[in-house]
N, C-alpha and C positions, 0 to 999 in steps of 0.2 A: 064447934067449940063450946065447952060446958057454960052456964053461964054466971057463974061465978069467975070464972077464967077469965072471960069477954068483960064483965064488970072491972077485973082487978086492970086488963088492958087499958080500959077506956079511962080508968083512974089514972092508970101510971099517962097515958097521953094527954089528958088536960092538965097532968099537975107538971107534965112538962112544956105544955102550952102556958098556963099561966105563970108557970116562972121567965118561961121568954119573955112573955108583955112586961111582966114586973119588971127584969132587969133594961129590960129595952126601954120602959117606961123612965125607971130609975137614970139610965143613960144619957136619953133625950133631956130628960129634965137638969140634969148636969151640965149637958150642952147650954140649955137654956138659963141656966143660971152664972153662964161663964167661965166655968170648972173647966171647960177644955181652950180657953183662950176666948174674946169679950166679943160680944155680937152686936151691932150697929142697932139703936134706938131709935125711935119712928124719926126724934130731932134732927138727929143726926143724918140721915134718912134726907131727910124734908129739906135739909139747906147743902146738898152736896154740891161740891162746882166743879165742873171740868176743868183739867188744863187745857188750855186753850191755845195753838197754834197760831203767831200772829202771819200775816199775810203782806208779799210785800208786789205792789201794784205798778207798773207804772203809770205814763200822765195818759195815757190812751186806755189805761182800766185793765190790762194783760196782765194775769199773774205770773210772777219771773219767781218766787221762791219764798219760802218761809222760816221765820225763826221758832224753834221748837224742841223741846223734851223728848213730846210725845205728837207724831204728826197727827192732832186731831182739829176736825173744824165743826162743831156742832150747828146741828140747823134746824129749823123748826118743822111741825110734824106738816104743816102744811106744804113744802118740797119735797115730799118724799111721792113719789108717782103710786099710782094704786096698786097698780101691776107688783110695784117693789115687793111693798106690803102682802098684799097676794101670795107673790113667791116665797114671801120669811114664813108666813105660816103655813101656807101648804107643808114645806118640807122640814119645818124645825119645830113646830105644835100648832097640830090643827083642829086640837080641842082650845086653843088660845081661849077664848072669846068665853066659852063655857065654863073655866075653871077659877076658884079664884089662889093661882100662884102654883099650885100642885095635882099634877095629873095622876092620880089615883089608878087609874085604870091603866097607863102606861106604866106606874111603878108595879103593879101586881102584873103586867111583862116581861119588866126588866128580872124582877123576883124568878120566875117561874120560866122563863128562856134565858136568861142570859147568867145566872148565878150556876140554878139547879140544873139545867140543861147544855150549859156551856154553847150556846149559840149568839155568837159575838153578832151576827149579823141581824139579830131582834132590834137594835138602836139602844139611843139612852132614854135613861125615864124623866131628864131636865126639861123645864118648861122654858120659854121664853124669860119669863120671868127671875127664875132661878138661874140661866145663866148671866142675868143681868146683876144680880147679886157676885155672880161671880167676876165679870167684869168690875165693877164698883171695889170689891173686895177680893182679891186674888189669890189664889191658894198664897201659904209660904210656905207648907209643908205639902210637898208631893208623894210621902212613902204612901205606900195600897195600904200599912196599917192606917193610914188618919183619913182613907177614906169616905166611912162610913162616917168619924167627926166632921167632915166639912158638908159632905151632901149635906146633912142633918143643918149644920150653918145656913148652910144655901135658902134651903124651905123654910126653915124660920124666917131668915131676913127676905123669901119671898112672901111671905105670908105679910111681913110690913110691908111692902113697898106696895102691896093690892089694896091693904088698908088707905093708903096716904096717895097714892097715883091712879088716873083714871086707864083706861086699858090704852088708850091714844098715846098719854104720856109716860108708858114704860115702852112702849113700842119705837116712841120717839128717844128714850134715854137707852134705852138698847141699841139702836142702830148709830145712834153718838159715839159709845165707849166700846161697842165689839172691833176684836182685835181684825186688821184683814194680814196680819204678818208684816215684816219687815218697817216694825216701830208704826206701821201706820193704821191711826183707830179711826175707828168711824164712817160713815158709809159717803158722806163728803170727799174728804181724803181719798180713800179708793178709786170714788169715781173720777175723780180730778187725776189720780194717778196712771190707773191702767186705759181710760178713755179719754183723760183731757175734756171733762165736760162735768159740769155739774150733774147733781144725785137728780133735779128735776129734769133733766134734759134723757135720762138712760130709756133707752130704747127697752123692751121685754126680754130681747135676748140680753141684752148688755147686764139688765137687772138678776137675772134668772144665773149670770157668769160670777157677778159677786155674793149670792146667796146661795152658791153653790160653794163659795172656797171656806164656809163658815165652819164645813166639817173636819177640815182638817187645812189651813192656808195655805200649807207649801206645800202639799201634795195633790190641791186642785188650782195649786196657780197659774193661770192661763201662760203668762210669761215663760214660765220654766218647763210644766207638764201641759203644751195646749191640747192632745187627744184626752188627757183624763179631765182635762176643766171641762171639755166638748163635753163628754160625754155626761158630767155631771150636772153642766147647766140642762140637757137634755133629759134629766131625771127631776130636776127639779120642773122645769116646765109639766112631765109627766103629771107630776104630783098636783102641780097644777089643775091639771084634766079630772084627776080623781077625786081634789075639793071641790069641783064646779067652778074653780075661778078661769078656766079656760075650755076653750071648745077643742073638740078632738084636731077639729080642718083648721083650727089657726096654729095647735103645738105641732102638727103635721108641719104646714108653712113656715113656722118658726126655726123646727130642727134643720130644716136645710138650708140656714143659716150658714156660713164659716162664721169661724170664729175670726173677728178684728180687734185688733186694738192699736189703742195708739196713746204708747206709755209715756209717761213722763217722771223724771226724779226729781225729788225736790230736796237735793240733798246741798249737803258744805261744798261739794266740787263740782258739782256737773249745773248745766242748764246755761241758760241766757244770762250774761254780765254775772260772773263772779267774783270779779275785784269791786264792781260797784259794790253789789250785795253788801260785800265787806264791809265796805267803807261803811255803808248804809248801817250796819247793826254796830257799828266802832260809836257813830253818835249818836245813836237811840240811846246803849248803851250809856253814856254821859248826858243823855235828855231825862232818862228816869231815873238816874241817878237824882237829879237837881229835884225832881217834881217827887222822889221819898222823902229829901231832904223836906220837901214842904208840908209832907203828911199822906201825900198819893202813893198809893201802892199800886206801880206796875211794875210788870216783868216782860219782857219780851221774848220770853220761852211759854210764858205760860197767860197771860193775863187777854189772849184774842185780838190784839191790837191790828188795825189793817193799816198800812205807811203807804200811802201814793207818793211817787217819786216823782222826778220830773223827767226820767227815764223817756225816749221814746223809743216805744219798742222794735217796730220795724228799722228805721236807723241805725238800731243797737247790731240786729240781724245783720244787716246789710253789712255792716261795718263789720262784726268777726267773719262771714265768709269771706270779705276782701281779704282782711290781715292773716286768714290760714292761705289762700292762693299766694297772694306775696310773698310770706315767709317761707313757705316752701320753698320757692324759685330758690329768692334769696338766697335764702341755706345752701342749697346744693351750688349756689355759685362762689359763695363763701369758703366753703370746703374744697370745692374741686382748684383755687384760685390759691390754697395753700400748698395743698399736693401732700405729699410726705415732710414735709419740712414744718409742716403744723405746728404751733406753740404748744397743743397740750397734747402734743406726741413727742416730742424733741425739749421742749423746756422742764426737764426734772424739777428747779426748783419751785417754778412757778406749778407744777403737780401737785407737790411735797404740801406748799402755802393751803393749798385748796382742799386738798385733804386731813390739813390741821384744823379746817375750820368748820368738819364734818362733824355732827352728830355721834359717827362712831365712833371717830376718835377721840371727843373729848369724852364718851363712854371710859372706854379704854384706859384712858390717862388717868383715870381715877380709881384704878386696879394696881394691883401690884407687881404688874408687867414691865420688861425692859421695854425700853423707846426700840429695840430689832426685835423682839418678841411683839409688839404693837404693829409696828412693818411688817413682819410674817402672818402675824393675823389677818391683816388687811390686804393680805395678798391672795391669803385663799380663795380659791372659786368653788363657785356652786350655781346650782340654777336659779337664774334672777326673770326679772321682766325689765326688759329697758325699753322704752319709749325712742317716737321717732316721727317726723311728718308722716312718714310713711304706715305708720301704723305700730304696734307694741309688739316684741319679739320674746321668745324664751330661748336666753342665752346662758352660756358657761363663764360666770366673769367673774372679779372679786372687787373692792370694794373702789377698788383707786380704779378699776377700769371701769366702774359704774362714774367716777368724778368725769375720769379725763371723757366719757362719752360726754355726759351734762354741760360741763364747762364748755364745751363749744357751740352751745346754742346762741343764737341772736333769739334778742328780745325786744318787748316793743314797748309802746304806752300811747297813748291815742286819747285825747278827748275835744267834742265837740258843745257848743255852745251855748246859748244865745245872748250875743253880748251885749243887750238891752237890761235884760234882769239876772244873766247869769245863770240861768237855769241849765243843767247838763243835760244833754242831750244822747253822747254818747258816752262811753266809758270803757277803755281798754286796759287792764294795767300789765299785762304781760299775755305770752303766748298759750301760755297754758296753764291755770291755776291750782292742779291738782299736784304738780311737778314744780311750779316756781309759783309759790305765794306772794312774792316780793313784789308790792302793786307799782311800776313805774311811774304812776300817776301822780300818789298824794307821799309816797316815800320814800322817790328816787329823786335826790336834789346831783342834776349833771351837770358840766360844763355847755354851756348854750351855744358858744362859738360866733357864728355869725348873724343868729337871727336877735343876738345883743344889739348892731350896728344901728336898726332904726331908731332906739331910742338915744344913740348918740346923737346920730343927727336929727333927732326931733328937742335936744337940745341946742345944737348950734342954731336949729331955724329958731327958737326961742331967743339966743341970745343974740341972735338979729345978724348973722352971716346967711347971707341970700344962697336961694337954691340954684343959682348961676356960678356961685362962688368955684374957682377951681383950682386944684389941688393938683399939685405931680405926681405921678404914680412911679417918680422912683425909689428905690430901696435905701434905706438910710441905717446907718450905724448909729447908736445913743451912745456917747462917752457914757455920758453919767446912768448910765442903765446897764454898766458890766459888756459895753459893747453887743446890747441886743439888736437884734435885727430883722426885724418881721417882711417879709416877704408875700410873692402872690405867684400863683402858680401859672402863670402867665408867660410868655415870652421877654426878651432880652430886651426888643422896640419897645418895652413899657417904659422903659425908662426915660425916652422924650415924650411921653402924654402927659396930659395934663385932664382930668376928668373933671365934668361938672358934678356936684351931688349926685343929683338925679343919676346919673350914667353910671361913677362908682359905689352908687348901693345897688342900683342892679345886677350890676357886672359883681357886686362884691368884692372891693378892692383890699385887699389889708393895708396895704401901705396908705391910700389916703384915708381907711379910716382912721388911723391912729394920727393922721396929723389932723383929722378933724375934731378931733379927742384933743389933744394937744389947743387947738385955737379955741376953742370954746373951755378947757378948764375941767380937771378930774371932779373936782366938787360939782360944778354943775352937772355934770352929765348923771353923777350918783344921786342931786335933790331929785334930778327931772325924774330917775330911775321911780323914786321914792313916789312922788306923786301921781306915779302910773299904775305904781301897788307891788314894788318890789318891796317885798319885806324881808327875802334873804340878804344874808353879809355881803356885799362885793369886795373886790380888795381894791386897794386906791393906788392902783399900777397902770400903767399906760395898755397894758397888756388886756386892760379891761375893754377897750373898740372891738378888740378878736374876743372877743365873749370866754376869758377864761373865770368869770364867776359863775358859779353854782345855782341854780334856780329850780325849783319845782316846777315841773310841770302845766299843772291845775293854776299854778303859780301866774305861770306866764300867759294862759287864758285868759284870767284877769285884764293881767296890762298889758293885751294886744287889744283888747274888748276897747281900749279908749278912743281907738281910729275909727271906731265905726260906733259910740255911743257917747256922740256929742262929748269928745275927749276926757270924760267919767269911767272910771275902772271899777270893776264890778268884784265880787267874790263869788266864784262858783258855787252853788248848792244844786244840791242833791235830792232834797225832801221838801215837798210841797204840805203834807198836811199827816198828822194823826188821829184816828177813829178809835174811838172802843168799840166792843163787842155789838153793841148796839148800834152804831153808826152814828154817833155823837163827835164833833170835832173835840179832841183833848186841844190841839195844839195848830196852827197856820203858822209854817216857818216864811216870814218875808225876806225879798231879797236882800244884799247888803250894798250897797250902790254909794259911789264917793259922791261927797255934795258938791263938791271945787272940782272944775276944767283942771285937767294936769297941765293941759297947754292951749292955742290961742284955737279959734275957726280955724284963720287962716293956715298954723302949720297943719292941724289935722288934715285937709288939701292937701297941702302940697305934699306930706308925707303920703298917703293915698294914693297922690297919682302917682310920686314915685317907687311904690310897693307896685303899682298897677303893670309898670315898666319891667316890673325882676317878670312879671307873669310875661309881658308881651314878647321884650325883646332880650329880656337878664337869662340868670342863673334856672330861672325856675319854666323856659319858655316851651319846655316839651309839655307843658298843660294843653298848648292851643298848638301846636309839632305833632304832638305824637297822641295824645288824651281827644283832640279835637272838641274840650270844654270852650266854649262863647258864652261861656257865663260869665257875670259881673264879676271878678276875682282880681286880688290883689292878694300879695306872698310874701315870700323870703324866706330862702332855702340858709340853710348853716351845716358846717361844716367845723368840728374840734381838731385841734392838732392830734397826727398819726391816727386819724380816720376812726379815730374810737366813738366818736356821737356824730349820727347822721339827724338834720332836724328838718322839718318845712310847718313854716306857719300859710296858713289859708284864711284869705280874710273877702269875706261878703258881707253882704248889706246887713244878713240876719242871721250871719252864723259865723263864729271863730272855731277852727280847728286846726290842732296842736300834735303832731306825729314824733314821735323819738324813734329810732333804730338805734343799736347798740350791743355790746357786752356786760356784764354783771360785772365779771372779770375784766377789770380797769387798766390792767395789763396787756390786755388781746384788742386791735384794733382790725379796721376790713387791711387787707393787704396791700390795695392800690383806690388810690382815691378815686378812680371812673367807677370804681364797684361802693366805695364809701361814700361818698359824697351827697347830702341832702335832696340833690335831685335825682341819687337812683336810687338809692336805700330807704327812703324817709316819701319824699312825694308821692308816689305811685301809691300810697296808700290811703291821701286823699282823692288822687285824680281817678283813680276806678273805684271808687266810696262814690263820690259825685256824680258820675256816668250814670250808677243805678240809678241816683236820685232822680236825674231828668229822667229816667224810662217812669216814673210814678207820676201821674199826677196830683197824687196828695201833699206832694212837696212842691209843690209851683211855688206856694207863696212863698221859700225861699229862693229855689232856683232861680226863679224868674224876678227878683228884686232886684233893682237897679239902685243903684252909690245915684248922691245926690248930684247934682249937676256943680262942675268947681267955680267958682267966680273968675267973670273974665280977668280979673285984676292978678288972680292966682295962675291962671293959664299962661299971662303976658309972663308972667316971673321966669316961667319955667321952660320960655323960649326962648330955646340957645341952643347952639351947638354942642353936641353931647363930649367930644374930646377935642381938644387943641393939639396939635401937634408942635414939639419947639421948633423953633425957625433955625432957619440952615446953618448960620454961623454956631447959635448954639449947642445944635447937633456936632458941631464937627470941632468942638473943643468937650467935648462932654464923653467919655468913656464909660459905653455902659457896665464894662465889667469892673469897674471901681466903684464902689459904695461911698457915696457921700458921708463925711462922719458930721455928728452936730450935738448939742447938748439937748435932752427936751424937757421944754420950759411951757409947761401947762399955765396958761393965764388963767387968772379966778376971776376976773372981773366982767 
C-alpha cells in the first residue's frame, strides 16, 4: 500500500477513533450529569436502609412467619460463613478484591466476545459491586436501547459505593438486597427458605446451591429445576477449585452430594397458625399505629420488628395435625349421614342465599345484567380447582357448584390457654385458612348452648342454694313464655327424677337448668356472667340456662380461666414482647388479669368437682372410656339446638381449652345429635390433642399438675345422692306424658 494511502487510512481510522471517545466521552458525561435520569450521591449512598422484614417468633424462639413487602432480613457480615463468600466470588467476580467497582479487563471481554463476536456464553462484565448498584437501584427501563445508559449508571454509582464502603461492607450489603426470586431478597431469607436454617449454619453445598441461582433464580431454582440447580451448584464449587478457595478432593466429595432441601414458605396462607398470625399483625397493626401517633415511625412491612408471641410452637403442631385427622373423619361422616337429601344439594333457596353472598355475584350485580342473565353466568363451567380433605382436584364446575361444594364443610376454632396470665398457647380459627379466612376464634361470636350452664350454677351456689339442692327433671310448659317448653333428650322416667346439682350439670339436664335459672334470678345469673368476663350481649330470657347467647370464643377462655385462677378472669393475649432491628425491647405487653374474685373459694370447689364429674361419670365421660386420659381434668360438653354448634370446654390446673364444631352456614346443622353433639364433634379434639401431650415430656408440668385438694367442708356439701327418685304414690298420680304448665317467675333477690 503506497504510503500516502496507508497515511490518509491511518488518518481516516483515528479520526474515527477519536470521534468515538468524544461522543462516548460526551455521553458518559451526560450520564453523569443526570441528562439521562439522576444518579445516587455518595449522601445518599451512605444513609440507604433496607426494608426490613419483621419476624414473627413464638415463646419457644421458632419462627412461624413474617410481615413484609419485600421478604428481606439483613444480617451482619460476620454470619455469613466463609465458604459463602468464597463461593459469591469465585463465580460472580473473582478479580473482587483487586478492583475498585470495575473490572476492566472483564469489560474489554464482554467488548470483544460477547458484542463483536456474538458469544453469549463469555458472561457479563458486572462486578459485585455494580450489581449492587443494581440492586439498591433497579433498572425502570428494560429496552436493549437504555442499556448502555444504565450499565453506564451502574459504574458510576459503583465507583461511589468503593469510595464510601469498605470491600466487607458491599459484600455485606450485596448479599442483603440481591434478589433470590419469588419476593425474597437477601441471603437470610433464602437460607431460612429453601433450608430452614440460618445463612451461618449453610453447609458448602447448601452455600454453593444459593450462589448458584444468582444467575438466573428461577432457572436454577433447586425447588422447580433441582438437575439444573445440581449441576450449577456443582459449577460454582468448580469455580471454587480454580480461585484456590477449595481443594480438588473436597469439590470431588462435595459433588456427590444430592441435592436437599427443606423448604419453607413464609407467605399469607401457608405455614404454622395462620389465623393467629392474623390476629397477631390485626394489633401490631393498631400498636404502631398509637406509637406514630406519638412520633415513632414503624411499620411492620418494612421497619425489621421481631414479635415473640406467646405461641407454643409444638402445641400449636400437635394441635393442627389433630384437627386435620378429626375433620376429616368428621366430614366424611357428616356427609355420608345426609346421603342425597343434603341441604346444599336439595335446598335451592338456601343455595340461591349463599351464592348472593359471593364475591361473584355482587361483581355481577353491578353490571348491566339481568338477575337470569347473572344466573346463566353463574352457571357456566370451566375448569376450576376445588379443594377437599382429600386433597385439591381439577374439575369442570361453575360458580354455584364451586358454593354448594364450600358450603358444606364443618369448621372449627380451638384455642388453648394458660388461665393464670392468659397467655395463648394454641390457636385454631378455622380449617383451612387459604379457603375460609373467617377466624372462629376472635370473630365468630356462636350460640354456646350448654357449656353457658356452669356459670348458671355458679350463680345459684353464690346466691347460697346448696349443691345438694334438687330439682325435678320434668318438662314444664311456661304460660307466660308463649308456652315454651324446653326439654332433654332423655327418656320418658325422667320425669319422676329429681337431680342434685352436681348430677344435672354433668348429665346436662335442660329442664333443671332452666329452673335453676329461674330460683336464683335472670339478673343474677347475667352480673355473675359479667364478673367472669362476659362482655357479650346476652338476652334476659330464661332460654339463657340452654346457652342461647352468643359468646366469642377467646371470649369464653377468659371466663372459664376463673375456676382454675383463684376465680379471676383473664384476657387472652397473644404478644409477649416487641424488638427493633437491633434487638431493643420497643414494647412488653402484660397480661390483663381481673383484680376481684368473680365468686367465693368455696363455689370455685364445688363448681370444680362438679365439672370434674361431667369428665368422670357426665356427658363428657368417653375422656377416661374411650381417650383413656387420668389426667387432672375437669369439662363440659354443650350442645345448641338442631345440632348446629358442637362445644367442649377442658379445664386443668394449667391449661383452659375451648373446641367449637360447626357450620358458617347457620342454616345447616349435623343431622343427628349422636354425630353432633359436643362429645363427638367438639371433644375428640382435645382428648387426642392431650394423648400427644402426655407421649412428651416437655409438657409434664401441665399434664401432670394436679387441682388443689377441695376442703373437707366442700366434699361434705357435695355428699348426697346423685338422683332421688319420686315415691310410689307420686309416680302413680303423675303422667309423664303430660307437661306440667306453670308461669316462670325468676326471683331477683
Amino acid at each position: 500500500m503506497p504510503k500516502k494511502t496507508k497515511s490518509k487510512y491511518s488518518k481516516y481510522v483515528l479520526l474515527c477513533i477519536g470521534s468515538f471517545l468524544i461522543v462516548a466521552l460526551l455521553f458518559i458525561g451526560s450520564i453523569y450529569l443526570g441528562a439521562w435520569g439522576k444518579i445516587p450521591s455518595k449522601n445518599e449512598l451512605e444513609n440507604f436502609k433496607y426494608q426490613r422484614a419483621s419476624e414473627i417468633y413464638t415463646a419457644d424462639s421458632v419462627l412461624i412467619g413474617k410481615f413484609f413487602h419485600y421478604d428481606r432480613q439483613p444480617i451482619a457480615h460476620d454470619e455469613f460463613p466463609q465458604h459463602l463468600l468464597d463461593a459469591l466470588v469465585s463465580i460472580e467476580d473473582k478479580r473482587y478484591y483487586n478492583h475498585s467497582g470495575i473490572d476492566y479487563p472483564s469489560l474489554l471481554r464482554v467488548a470483544l466476545k460477547t458484542i463483536l463476536m456474538q458469544d453469549q456464553s463469555s458472561g457479563g462484565g458486572s462486578t459485585i459491586t455494580q450489581q449492587l448498584a443494581k440492586n439498591l437501584y433497579p433498572r425502570r427501563d428494560r429496552k436493549k436501547t437504555n442499556i448502555a445508559v444504565n450499565k453506564v449508571k451502574e459504574m458510576i454509582t459503583a465507583s461511589r459505593l468503593e469510595a464510601i464502603f469498605s470491600k466487607e461492607d458491599i459484600l455485606t450489603h450485596y448479599l442483603n438486597t440481591v434478589s433470590f426470586g419469588d419476593n425474597t431478597f437477601g441471603i437470610e431469607s433464602a437460607a431460612l427458605k429453601f433450608f430452614n436454617k440460618k445463612t451461618k449454619q449453610l453447609t458448602i453445598e447448601e452455600a454453593s446451591v444459593l450462589i448458584g441461582m444468582l444467575k438466573a433464580t428461577y432457572s436454577y431454582n433447586p425447588r422447580v429445576y433441582p438437575e439444573k440447580s445440581l449441576a450449577r451448584r456443582n459449577l460454582v464449587l468448580q469455580s471454587m477449585v480454580e480461585n484456590e478457595r477449595l481443594s480438588q478432593a473436597q469439590k470431588d466429595s462435595i459433588s456427590a452430594i444430592s441435592l436437599k432441601l427443606n423448604y419453607r414458605k413464609f407467605n399469607y396462607t401457608d405455614g404454622v397458625a395462620p389465623y393467629f398470625r392474623e390476629e397477631v399483625r390485626k394489633k401490631l397493626i393498631k400498636w404502631a399505629k398509637s406509637e406514630n401517633e406519638k412520633g415513632n415511625e414503624y411499620n411492620i412491612y418494612t421497619s425489621g420488628l421481631k414479635i415473640y408471641t406467646t405461641l407454643n410452637y409444638k402445641m400449636q403442631v400437635l394441635a393442627e395435625e389433630t384437627m386435620k385427622k378429626h375433620m376429616t373423619k368428621l366430614q366424611k361422616s357428616f356427609e355420608d349421614s345426609y346421603g342425597k337429601k343434603a341441604p346444599w344439594l336439595r335446598n335451592k333457596k338456601l343455595v340461591e342465599k349463599a351464592v348472593r353472598a359471593t364475591a361473584h355475584y355482587k361483581k355481577l350485580l353491578k353490571t348491566e345484567l339481568s338477575t337470569s342473565e347473572i344466573w346463566d353466568s353463574l352457571s357456566q363451567k370451566r375448569d376450576m380447582v376445588l379443594t377437599s380433605w382429600s386433597g385439591d382436584k381439577t374439575v369442570n364446575a361453575s360458580v354455584i357448584d364451586s358454593v354448594q361444594h364450600y358450603m358444606k364443610f364443618l369448621n372449627t376454632g380451638s384455642i388453648a390457654i394458660n388461665p393464670k396470665t392468659g397467655a395463648v398457647h394454641t390457636w385454631i380459627g378455622g380449617i383451612d385458612f387459604k379457603h375460609f379466612k373467617f377466624d372462629h376464634v376472635a370473630q365468630a361470636r356462636r350460640q354456646v348452648g350448654s357449656i353457658f350452664k356452669p356459670i348458671v350454677y355458679t350463680a345459684a351456689l353464690e346466691k347460697g342454694i346448696p349443691p345438694c339442692a334438687y330439682f325435678s327433671a320434668s318438662e314444664v310448659e311456661y304460660k307466660n313464655l308463649k308456652g315454651w317448653s324446653p326439654s332433654n333428650s332423655g327418656n320418658k322416667d325422667e320425669a319422676y327424677l329429681n337431680y342434685s346439682m352436681e348430677e344435672s350439670l354433668s348429665k346436662s339436664v335442660n329442664t333443671v337448668a332452666v329452673k335453676v335459672l329461674e330460683a336464683t334470678g335472670i339478673e343474677n345469673v347475667l352480673t355473675q356472667a359479667k364478673k367472669m368476663g362476659v362482655f357479650s350481649k346476652l338476652p334476659k330470657q330464661p332460654s339463657l340456662a340452654l346457652g342461647t347467647g352468643e359468646i366469642y370464643l377467646n371470649e369464653l377462655a377468659g371466663v372459664y380461666a376463673t375456676y382454675v385462677n383463684n376465680g379471676k378472669a383473664v384476657l387472652p393475649f397473644l404478644i409477649q414482647s416487641v424488638l427493633n432491628q437491633n434487638d431493643s425491647v420497643l414494647v412488653d405487653f402484660e397480661p390483663k388479669r381481673a383484680k376481684n374474685r368473680a365468686f367465693s373459694k368455696q363455689t370455685e370447689q364445688i363448681m370444680l368437682e362438679m365439672m370434674k364429674s361431667t369428665i368422670n361419670t357426665g356427658t363428657a365421660k368417653r375422656i377416661r372410656s374411650s381417650y383413656k386420659l387420668n389426667n387432672d381434668i375437669a369439662g363440659k360438653t354443650g350442645t345448641t339446638q338442631n345440632n348446629k354448634d358442637a362445644w367442649f370446654v377442658a379445664l386443668t390446673p394449667k391449661l383452659v381449652h375451648i373446641t367449637w364444631v360447626g357450620l358458617d352456614h347457620h342454616e345447616i346443622g349435623f343431622n343427628s345429635t349422636s354425630l353432633g353433639q359436643g362429645a363427638n364433634a367438639a371433644l375428640p379434639l382435645f382428648a387426642s390433642w392431650y394423648q400427644q401431650l402426655n407421649r412428651h415430656k416437655e409438657f409434664n408440668t401441665i399434664t401432670k399438675a394436679k387441682f388443689e385438694k377441695p376442703n373437707p367442708f366442700v366434699l361434705d356439701q357435695l355428699n348426697c345422692e346423685p338422683v332421688k327418685r319420686d315415691g310410689f304414690f307420686k309416680r302413680l298420680f303423675n303422667n309423664p306424658n303430660k307437661k306440667k304448665t306453670k308461669k316462670f317467675s325468676s326471683s331477683q333477690n
